[in-house]
Structures are given as structure tokens and as C-alpha cells.
DSSP file (Angstrom, degrees, kcal/mol; ACC not computed):
  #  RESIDUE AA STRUCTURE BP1 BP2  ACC     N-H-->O    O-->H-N    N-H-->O    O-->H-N    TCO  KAPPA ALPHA  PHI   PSI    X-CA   Y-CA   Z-CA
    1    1 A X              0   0    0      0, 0.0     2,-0.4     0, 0.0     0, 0.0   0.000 360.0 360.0 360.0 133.7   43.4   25.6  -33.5
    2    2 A X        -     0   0    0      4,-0.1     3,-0.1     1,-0.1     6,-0.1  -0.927 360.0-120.4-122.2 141.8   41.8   28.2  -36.3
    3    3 A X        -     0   0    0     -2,-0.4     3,-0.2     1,-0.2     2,-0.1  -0.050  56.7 -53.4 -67.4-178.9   43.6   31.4  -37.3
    4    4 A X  S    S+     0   0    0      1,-0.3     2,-0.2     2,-0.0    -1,-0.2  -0.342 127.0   1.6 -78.3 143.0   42.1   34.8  -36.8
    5    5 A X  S    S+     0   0    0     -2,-0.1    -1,-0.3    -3,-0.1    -2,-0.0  -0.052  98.7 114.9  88.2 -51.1   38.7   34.8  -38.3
    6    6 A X  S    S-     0   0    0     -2,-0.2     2,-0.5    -3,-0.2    -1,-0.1   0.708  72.8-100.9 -56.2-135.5   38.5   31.2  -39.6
    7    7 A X        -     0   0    0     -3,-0.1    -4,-0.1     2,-0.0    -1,-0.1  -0.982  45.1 -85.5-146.8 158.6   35.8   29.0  -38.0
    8    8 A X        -     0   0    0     -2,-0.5     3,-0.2    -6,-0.1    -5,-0.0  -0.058  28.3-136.9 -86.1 140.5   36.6   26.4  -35.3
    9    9 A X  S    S+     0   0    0      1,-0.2     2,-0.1    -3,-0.0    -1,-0.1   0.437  85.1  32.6-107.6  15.1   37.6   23.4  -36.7
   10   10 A X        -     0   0    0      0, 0.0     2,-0.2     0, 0.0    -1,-0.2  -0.487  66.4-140.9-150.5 112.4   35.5   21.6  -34.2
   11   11 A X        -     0   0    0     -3,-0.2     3,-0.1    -2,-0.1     0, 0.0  -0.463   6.1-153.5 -95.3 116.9   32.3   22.1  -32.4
   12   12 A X  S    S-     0   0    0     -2,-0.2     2,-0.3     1,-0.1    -1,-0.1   0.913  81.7 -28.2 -49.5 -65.6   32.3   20.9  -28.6
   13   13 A X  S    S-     0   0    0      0, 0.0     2,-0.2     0, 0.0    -1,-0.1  -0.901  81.2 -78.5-164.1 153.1   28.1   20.5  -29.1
   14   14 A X    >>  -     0   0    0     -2,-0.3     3,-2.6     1,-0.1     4,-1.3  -0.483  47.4-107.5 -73.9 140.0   25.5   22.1  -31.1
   15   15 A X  H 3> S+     0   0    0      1,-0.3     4,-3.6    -2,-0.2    -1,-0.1   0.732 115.2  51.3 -31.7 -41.8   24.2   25.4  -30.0
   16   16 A X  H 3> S+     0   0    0      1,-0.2     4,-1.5     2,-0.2     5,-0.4   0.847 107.5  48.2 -69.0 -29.8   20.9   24.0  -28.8
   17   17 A X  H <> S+     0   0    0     -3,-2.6     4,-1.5     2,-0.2    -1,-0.2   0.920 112.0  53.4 -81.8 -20.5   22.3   21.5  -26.9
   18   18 A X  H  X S+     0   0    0     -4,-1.3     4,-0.8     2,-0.2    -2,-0.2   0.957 113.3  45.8 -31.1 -81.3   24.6   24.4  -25.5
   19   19 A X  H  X S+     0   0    0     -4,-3.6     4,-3.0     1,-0.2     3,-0.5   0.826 108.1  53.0 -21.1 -69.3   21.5   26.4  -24.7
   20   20 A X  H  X S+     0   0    0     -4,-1.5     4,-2.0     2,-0.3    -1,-0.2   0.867 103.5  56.4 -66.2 -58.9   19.9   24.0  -23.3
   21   21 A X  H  X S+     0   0    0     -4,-1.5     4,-0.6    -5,-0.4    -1,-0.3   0.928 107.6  51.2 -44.1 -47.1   22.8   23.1  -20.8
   22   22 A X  H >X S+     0   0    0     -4,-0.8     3,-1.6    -3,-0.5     4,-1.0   0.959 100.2  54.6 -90.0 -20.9   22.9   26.3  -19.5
   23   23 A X  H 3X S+     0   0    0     -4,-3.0     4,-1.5     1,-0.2    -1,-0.2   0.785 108.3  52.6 -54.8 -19.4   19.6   26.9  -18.7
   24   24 A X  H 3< S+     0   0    0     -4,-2.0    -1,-0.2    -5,-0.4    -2,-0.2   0.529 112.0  48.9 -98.8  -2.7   19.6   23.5  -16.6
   25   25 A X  H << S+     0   0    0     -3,-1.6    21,-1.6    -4,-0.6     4,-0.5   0.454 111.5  47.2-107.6  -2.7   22.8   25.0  -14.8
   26   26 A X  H  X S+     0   0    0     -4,-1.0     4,-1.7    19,-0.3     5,-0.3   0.695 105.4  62.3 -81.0 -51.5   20.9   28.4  -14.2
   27   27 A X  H  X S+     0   0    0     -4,-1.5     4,-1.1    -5,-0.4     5,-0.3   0.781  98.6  57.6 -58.2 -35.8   18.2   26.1  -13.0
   28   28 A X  H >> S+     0   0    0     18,-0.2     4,-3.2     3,-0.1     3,-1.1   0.963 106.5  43.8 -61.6 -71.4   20.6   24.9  -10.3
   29   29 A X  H 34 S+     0   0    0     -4,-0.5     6,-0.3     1,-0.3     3,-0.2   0.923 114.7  46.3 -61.9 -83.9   21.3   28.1   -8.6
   30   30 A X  H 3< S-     0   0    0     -4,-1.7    -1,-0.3    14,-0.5    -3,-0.1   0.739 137.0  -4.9 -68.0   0.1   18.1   29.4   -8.6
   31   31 A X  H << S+     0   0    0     -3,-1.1    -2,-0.2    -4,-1.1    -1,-0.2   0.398 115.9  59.0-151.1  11.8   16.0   26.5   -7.3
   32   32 A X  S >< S-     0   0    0     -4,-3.2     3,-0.6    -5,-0.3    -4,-0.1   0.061 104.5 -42.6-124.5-122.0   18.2   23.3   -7.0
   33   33 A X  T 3  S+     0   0    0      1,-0.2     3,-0.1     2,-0.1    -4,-0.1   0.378 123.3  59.7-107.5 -36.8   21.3   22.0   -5.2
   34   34 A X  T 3   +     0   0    0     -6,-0.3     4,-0.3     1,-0.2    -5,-0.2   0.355  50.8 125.4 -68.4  -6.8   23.2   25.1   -5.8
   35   35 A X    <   +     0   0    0     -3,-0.6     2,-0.3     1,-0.4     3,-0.3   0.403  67.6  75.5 -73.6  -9.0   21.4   28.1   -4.2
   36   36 A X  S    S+     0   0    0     62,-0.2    -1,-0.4     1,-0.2    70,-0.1  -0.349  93.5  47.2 -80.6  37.5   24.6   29.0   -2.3
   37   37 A X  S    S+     0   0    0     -2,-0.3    -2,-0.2    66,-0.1    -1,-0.2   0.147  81.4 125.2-132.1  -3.3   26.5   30.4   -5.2
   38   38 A X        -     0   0    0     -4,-0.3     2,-0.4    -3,-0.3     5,-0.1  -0.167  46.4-158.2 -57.5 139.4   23.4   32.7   -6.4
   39   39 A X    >   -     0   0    0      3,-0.3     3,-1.5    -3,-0.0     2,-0.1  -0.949  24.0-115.1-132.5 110.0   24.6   36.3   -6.6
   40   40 A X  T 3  S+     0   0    0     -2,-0.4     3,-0.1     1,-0.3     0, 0.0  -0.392  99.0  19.4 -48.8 119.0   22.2   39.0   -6.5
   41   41 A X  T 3  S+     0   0    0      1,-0.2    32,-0.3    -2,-0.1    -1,-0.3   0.676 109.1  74.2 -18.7  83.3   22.4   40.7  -10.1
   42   42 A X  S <  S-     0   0    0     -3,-1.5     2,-0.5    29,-0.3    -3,-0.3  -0.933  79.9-119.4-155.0 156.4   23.8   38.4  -12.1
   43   43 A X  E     -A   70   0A   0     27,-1.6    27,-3.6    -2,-0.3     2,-0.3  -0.908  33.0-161.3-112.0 140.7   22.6   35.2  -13.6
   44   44 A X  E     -A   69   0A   0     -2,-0.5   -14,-0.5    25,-0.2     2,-0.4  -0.964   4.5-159.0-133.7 145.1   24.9   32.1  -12.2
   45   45 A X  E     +A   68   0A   0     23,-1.9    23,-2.7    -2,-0.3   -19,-0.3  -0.930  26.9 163.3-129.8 129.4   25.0   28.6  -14.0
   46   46 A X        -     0   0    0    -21,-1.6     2,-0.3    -2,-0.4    21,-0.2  -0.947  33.4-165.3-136.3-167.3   26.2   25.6  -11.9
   47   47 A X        -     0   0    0     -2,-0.2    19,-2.2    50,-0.1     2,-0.3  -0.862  18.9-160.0-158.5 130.5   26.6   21.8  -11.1
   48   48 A X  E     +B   65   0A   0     -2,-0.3     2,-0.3    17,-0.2    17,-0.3  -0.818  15.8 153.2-119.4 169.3   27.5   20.2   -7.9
   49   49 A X  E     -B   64   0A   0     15,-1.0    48,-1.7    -2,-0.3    15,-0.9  -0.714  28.0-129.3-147.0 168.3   29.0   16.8   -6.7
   50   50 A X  E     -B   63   0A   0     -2,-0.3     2,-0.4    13,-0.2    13,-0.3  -0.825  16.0-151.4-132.3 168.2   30.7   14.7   -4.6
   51   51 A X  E     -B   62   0A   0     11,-2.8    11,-2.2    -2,-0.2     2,-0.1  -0.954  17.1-124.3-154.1 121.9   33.2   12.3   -5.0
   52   52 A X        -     0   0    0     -2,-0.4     2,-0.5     9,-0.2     9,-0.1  -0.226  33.2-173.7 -60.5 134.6   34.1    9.2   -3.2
   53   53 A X        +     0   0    0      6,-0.4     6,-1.3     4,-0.1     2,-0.1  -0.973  33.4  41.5-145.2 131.4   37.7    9.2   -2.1
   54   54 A X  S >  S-     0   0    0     -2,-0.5     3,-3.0     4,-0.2     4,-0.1  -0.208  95.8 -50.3 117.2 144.7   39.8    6.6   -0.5
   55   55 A X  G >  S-     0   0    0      1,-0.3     3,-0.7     2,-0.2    -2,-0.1  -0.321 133.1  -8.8 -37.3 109.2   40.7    2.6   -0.6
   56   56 A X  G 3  S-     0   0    0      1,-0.3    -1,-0.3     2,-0.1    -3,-0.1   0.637 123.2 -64.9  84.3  -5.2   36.9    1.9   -0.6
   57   57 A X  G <  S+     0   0    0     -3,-3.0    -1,-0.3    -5,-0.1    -2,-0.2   0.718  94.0 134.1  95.7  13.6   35.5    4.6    0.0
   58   58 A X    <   +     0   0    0     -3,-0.7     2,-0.3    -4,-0.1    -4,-0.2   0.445  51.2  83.6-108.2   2.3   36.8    5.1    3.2
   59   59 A X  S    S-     0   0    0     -6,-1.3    -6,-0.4     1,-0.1    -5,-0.1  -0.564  88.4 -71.4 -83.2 155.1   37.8    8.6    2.9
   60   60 A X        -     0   0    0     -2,-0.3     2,-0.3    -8,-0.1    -1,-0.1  -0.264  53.6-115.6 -36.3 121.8   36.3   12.1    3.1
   61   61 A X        -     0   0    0     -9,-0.1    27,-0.2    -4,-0.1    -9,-0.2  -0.503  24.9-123.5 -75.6 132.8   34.3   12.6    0.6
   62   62 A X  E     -B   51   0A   0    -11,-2.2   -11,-2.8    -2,-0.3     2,-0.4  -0.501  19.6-142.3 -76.2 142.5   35.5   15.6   -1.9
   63   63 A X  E     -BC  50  85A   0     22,-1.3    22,-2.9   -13,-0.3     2,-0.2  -0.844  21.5-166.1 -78.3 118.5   32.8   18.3   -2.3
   64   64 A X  E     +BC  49  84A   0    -15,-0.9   -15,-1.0    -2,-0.4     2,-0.3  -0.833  19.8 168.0-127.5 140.7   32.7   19.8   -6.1
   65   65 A X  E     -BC  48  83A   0     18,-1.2    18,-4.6   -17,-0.3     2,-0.4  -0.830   7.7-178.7-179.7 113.4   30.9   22.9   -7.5
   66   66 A X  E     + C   0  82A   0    -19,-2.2     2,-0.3    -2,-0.3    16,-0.2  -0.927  25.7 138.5-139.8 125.2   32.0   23.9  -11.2
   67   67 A X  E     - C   0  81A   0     14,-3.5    14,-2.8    -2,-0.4     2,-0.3  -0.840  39.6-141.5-150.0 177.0   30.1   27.5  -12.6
   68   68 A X  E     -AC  45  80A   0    -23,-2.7   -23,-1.9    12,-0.3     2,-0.3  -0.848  14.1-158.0-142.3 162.0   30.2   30.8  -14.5
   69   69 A X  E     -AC  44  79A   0     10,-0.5     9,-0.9    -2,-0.3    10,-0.7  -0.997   4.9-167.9-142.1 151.0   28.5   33.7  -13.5
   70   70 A X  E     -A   43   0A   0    -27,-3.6   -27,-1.6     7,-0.3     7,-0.1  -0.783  31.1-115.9-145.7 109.4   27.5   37.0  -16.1
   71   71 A X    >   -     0   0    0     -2,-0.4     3,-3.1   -29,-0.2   -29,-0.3  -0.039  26.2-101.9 -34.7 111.9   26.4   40.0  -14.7
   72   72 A X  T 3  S+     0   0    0      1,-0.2   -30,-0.1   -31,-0.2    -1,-0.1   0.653 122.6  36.3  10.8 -82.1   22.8   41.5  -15.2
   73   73 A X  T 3  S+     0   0    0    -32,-0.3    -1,-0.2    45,-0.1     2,-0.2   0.597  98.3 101.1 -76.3 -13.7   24.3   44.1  -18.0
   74   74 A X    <   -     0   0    0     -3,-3.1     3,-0.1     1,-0.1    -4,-0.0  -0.530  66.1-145.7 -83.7 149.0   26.8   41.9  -19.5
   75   75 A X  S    S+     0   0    0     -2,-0.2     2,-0.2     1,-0.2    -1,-0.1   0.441  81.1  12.9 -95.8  17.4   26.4   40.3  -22.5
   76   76 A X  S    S-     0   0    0     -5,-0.1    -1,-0.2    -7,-0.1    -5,-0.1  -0.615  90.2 -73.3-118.0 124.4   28.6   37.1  -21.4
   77   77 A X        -     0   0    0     -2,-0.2    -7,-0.3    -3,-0.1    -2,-0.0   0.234  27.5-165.7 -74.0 111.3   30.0   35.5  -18.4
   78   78 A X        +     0   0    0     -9,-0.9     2,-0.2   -10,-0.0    -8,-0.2   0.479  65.7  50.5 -75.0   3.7   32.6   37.1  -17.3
   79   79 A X  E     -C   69   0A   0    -10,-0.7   -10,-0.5     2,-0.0     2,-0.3  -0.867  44.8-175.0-142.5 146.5   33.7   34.2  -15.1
   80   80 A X  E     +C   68   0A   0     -2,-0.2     2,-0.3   -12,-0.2   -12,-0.3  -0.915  22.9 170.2-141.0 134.6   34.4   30.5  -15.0
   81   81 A X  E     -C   67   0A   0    -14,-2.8   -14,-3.5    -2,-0.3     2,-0.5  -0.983  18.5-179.7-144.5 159.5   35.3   28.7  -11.7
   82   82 A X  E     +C   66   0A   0     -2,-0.3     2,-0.3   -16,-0.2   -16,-0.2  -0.945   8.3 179.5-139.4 134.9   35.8   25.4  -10.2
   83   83 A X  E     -C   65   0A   0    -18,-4.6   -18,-1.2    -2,-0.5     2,-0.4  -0.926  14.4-153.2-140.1 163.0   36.6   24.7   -6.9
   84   84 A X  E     -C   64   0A   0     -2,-0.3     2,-0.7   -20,-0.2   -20,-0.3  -0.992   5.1-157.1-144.2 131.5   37.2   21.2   -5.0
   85   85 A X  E >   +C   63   0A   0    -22,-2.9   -22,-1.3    -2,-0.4     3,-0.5  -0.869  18.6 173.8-122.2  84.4   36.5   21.1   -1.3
   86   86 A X  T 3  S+     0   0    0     -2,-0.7    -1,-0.1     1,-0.2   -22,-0.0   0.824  75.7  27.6 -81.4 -24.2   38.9   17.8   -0.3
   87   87 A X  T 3  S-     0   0    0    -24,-0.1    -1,-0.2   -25,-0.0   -25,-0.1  -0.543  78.6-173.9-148.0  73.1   38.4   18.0    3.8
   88   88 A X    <   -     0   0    0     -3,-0.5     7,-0.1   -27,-0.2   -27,-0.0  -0.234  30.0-126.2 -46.1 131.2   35.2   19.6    4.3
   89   89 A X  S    S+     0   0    0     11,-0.0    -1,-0.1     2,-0.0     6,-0.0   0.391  75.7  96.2 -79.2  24.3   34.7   20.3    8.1
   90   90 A X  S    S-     0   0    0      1,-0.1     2,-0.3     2,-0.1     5,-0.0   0.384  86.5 -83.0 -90.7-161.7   31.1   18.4    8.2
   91   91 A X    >   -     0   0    0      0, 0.0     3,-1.6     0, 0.0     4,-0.3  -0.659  54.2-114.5 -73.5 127.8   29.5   15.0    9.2
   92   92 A X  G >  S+     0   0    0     -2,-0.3     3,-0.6     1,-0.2    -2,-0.1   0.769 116.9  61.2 -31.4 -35.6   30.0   12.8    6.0
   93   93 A X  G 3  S+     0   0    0      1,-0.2    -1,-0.2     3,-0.0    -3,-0.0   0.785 101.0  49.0 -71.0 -18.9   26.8   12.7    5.6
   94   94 A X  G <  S+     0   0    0     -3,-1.6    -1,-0.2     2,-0.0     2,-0.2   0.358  83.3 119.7-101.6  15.1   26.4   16.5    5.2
   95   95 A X    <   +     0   0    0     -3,-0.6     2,-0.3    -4,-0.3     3,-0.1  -0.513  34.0 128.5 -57.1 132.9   29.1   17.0    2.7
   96   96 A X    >>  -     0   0    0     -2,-0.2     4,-1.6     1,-0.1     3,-1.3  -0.839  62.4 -99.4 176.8-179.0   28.5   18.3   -0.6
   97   97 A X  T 34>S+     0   0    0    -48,-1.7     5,-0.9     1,-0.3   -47,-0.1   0.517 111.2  44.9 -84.1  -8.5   29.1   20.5   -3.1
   98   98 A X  T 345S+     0   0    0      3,-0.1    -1,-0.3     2,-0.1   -62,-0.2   0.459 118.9  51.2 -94.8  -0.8   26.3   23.2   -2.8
   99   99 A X  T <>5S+     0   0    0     -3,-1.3     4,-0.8     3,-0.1    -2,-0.2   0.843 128.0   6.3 -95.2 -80.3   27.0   23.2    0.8
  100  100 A X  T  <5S+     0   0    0     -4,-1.6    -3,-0.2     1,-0.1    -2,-0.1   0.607 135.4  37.3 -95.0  -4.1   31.0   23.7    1.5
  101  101 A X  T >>5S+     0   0    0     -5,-0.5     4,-2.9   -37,-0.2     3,-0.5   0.702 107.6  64.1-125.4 -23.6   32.5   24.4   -2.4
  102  102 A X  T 34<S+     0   0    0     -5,-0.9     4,-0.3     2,-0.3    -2,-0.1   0.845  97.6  51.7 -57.3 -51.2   29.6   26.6   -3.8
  103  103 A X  T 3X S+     0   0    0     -4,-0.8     4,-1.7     2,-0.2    -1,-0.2   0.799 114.1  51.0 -67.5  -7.3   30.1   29.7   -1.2
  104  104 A X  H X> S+     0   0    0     -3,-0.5     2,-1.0     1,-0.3     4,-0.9   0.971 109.4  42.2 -99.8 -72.8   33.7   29.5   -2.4
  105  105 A X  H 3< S+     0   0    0     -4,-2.9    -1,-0.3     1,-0.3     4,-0.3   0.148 115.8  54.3 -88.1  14.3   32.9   29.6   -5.9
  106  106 A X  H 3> S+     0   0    0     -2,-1.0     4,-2.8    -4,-0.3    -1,-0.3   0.827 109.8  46.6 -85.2 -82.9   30.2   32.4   -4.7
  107  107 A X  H << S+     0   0    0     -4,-1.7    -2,-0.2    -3,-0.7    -3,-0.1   0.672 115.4  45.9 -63.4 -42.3   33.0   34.6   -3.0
  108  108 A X  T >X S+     0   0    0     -4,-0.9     3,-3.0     3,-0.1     4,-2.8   0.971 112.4  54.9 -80.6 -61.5   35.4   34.2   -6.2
  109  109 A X  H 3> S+     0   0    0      1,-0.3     4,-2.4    -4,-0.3     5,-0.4   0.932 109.0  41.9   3.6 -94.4   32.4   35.0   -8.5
  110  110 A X  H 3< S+     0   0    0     -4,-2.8    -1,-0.3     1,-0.2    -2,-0.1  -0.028 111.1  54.5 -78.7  48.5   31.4   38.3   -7.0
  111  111 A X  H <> S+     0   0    0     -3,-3.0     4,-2.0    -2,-0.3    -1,-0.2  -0.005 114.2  43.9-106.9 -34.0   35.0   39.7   -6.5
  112  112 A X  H  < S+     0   0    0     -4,-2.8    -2,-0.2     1,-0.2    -3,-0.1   0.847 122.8  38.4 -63.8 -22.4   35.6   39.0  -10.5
  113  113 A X  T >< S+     0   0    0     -4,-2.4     3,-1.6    -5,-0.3     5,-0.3   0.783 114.8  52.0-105.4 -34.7   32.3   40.5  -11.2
  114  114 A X  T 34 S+     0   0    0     -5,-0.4    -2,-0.2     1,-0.2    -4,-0.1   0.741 111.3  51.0 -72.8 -32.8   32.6   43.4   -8.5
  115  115 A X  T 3< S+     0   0    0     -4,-2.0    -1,-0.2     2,-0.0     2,-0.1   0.417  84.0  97.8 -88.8  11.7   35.9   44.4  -10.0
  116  116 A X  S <  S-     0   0    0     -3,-1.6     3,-0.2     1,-0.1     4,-0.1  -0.328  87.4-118.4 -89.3-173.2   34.7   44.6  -13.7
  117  117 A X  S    S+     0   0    0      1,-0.2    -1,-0.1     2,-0.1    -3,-0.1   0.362 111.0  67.4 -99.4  20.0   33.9   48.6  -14.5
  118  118 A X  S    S+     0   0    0     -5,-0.3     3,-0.2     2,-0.1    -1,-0.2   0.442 105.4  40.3-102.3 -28.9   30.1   47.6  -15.2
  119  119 A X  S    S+     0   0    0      1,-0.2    -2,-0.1    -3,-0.2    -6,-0.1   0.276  99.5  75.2-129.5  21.3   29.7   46.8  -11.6
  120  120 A X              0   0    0      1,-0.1    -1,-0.2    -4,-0.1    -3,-0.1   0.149 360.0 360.0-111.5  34.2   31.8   49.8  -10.2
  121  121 A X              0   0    0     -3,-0.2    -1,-0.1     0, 0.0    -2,-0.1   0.758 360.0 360.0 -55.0 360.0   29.0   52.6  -10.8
């Protein structure tokens, strides 16, 4: 914990590797696995899963999608979300996490973003 003003007394990753991160979670949205949580001005950073669940495997599989979004004009995300999708209605085989937990994390997104005073003009 640092007081007001003092400097972090530990740094999660170096800035570049920071950078770097998000660009490859922006890089989901617009052209990979994600394209269900892209929001029409704003830039949106994600990563999606699944996750085996059950003795074996022998459950549904959970559906995962964990992202930020920051509005065109803002100068930082205003948003953080993670959502976990545990009994997806689908096929097993079509589960995953830019398909059923990604429109949800889309829907929470643009009300957080639609309700800032930047994006009521």
C-alpha cells in the first residue's frame, strides 16, 4: 500500500510489457476470438476461455470473457469486467467464451460507457 503521492511499492510488470498486453487484447476484439464484445466508438481489450468443469471433465464447460473498454475520447478505460458463463445453452462443442460470456460483457460495457457524461452529448 503507498500513501498519497509515494510510488507503488511494487510493479505488477514493466510498462512495455503492459503495452504490449493490451495491444494483444485489443487485437482480440477487433480480429480474433472476441469480436462479440467490440463496441462501436470505443477501443475494447479482451481474452476469452473455457474451462473444463466436472469429475473428468464431464460437466458443462464454463465459458470466460475478462475485458475493459475506454471510450474514443477518454483518456482511460473506464471499465473493467469479467463474466463467467457456467450453463451456456449450446452444444458443448460450441461453447465459448467469445460466443455466450463476451455479449454479456459487451451489454455491461456500453451501459457503463453510455452513462459516463462524455457519451451523453
Amino acid at each position: 500500500v503507498a500513501a498519497a503521492g509515494s510510488r507503488p511499492m511494487r510493479q505488477a510488470m514493466r510498462p512495455s510489457t503492459a503495452a504490449q498486453l493490451r495491444d494483444l487484447m485489443v487485437d482480440v476484439v477487433r480480429e480474433g476470438t472476441g469480436t462479440n464484445a467490440w463496441i462501436p466508438g470505443a477501443t475494447v481489450g479482451g481474452k476469452t476461455g473455457t474451462a473444463q468443469h466436472g469429475l473428468g471433465n464431464s460437466g458443462t464447460p464454463y465459458a470466460w470473457f475478462v475485458s475493459w473498454a475506454q471510450g474514443d475520447h477518454d483518456v482511460e478505460p473506464k471499465v473493467a469486467v469479467a463474466v463467467v458463463v457456467e450453463d451456456a445453452d449450446a452444444d458443448r462443442g460450441e461453447i465459448s467464451g467469445g460466443g455466450d460470456a463476451a455479449p454479456i460483457a459487451r451489454a455491461v460495457m456500453e451501459a457503463v460507457l453510455k452513462s459516463s457524461p462524455e457519451h451523453r452529448r
